[in-house]
C-alpha positions in Angstrom: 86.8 127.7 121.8 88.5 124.4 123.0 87.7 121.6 119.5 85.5 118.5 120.4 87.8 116.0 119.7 85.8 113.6 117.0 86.6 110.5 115.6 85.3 109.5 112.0 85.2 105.9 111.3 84.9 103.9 108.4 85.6 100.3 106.9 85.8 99.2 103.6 85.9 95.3 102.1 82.5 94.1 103.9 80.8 92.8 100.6 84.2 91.1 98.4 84.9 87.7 98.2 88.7 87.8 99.7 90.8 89.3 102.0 90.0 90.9 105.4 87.9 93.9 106.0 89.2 97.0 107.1 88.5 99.5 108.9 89.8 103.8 109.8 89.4 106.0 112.5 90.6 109.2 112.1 90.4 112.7 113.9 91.2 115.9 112.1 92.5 119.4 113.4 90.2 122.2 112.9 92.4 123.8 110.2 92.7 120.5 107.7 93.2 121.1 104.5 91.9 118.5 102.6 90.3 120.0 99.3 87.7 117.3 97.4 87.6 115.0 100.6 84.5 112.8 100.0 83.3 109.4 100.5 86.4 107.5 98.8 83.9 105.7 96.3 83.6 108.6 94.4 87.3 109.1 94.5 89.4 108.3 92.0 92.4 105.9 92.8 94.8 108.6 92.6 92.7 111.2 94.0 92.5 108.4 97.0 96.4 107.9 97.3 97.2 111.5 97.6 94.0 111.9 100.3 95.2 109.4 101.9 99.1 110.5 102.2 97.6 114.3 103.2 95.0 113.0 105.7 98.0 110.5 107.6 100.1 114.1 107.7 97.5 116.1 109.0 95.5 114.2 110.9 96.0 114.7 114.9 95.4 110.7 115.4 94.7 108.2 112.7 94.6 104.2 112.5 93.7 101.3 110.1 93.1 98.2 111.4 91.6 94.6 110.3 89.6 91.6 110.7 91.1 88.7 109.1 89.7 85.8 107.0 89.8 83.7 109.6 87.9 86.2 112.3 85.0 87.0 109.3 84.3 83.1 109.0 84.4 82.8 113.0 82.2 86.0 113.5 80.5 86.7 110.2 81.0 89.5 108.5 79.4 92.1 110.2 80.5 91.5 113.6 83.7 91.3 111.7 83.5 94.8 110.9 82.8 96.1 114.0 86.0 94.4 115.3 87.9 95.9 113.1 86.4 99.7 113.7 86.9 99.0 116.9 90.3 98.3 116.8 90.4 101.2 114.6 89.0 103.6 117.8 90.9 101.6 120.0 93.8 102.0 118.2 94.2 106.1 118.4 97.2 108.1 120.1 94.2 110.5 121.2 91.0 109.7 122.8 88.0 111.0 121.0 85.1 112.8 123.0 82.7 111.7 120.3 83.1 108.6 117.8 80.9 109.1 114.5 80.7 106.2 112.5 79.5 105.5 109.0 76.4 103.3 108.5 73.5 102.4 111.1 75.5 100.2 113.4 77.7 100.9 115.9 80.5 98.3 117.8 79.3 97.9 121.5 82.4 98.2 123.4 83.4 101.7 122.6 85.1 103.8 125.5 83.4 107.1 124.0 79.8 108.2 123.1 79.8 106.8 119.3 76.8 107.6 116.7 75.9 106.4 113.6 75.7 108.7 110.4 73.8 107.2 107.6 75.5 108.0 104.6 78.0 109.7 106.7 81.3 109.2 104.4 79.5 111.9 102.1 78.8 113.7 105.4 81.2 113.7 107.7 84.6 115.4 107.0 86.4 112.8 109.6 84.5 109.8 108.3 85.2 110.5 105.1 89.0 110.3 105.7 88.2 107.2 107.5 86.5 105.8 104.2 89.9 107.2 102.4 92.1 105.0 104.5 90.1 102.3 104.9 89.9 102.0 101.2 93.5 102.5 100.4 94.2 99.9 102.5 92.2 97.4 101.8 93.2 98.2 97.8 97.1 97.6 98.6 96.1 94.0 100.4 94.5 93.3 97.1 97.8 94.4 94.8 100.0 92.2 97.5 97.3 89.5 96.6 97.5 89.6 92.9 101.1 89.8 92.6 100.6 86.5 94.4 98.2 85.0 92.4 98.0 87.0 89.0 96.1 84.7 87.4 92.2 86.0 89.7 93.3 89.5 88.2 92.7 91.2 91.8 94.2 94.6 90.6 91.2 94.8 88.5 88.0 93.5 90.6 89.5 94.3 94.2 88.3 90.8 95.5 84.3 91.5 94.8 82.4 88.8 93.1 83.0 90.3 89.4 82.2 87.7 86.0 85.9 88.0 85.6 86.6 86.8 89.5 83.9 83.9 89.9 85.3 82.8 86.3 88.6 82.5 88.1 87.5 80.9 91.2 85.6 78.2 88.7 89.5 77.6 86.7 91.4 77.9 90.0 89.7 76.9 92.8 89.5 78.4 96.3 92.4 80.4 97.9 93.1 80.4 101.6 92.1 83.7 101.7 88.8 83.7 100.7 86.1 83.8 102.7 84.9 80.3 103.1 81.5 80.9 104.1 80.2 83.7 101.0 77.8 81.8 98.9 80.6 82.2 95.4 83.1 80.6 97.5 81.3 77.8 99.4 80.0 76.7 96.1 83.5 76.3 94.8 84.7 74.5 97.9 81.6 72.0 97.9 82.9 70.9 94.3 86.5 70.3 96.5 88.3 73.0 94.0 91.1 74.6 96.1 93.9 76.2 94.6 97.1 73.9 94.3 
């Protein structure tokens, strides 16, 4: 019996303060073998990493994209998001038949019939890789960020609005890459405290 090609999306980053959000698409072969594949929250970061180096080899198509700082404050978040899963989808070496994305949303301009799944990372085999890949790259943008700016400790808080970030963004000010228009930021920004 010929496999229904489907495509699991996912994105990851939607609720931090920083950085762009991501987004995965990813179609699996019938015969993966991907044992504890779950929604990456419950993952732990090295569970994650070695998911997501497994998944990239034995996925049939696979693709992370993004929506910038720039494109959240432009569109807002959520419309945001669903550039970046987009891009994800659009993004593919295969053409799904079926595109089943995680949440109750899905992008409009999708070549192929596309569902949401509620809850679907902890669903969804392919979604769930999605969530794996989303997350693991929206992680390494944060390393890249703190080895840039060590003193808003992003290793630790991943860019959401932690007592330890906001404390930071109150000593330091405002980086460029935060997002301009979340109510932590703007608040930082109205006081005129950017980062030198």
């Amino acid at each position: 019996m010929e496999q229904i090609l489907i495509a699991g999306v996912d994105e990851a980053g939607r609720g931090p303060l920083v950085g762009s959000v991501f987004a995965a698409a990813v179609i699996l072969s019938s015969d993966y073998d991907l044992p504890g594949l779950t929604d990456s929250k419950k993952l732990s970061e090295k569970k994650r990493d070695m998911l997501a180096l497994a998944i990239k080899e034995q996925a049939l198509a696979w693709c992370v994209a993004s929506a910038s700082v720039g494109e959240i404050a432009q569109l807002n978040i959520l419309h945001a998001t669903m550039l970046a899963m987009t891009r994800a989808v659009k993004g593919l070496a295969i053409e799904p038949q079926l595109i089943r994305i995680d949440g109750n949303r899905v992008p409009q301009d999708l070549a192929a019939n596309a569902e949401a799944v509620v809850q679907g990372d902890s669903k969804v085999a392919q979604i769930s890789a999605a969530s794996v890949l989303a997350k693991t790259a929206r992680d390494a943008e944060m390393y890249a960020l703190a080895e840039r700016y060590p003193q808003y400790g992003f290793e630790k808080h991943k860019g959401y609005g932690t007592a330890a970030h906001l404390a930071a963004l109150a000593e330091f000010g405002a980086l460029a890459e935060h997002r301009k228009d979340f109510a932590p930021v703007r608040a930082v920004l109205a006081q005129g405290k950017l980062f030198e």
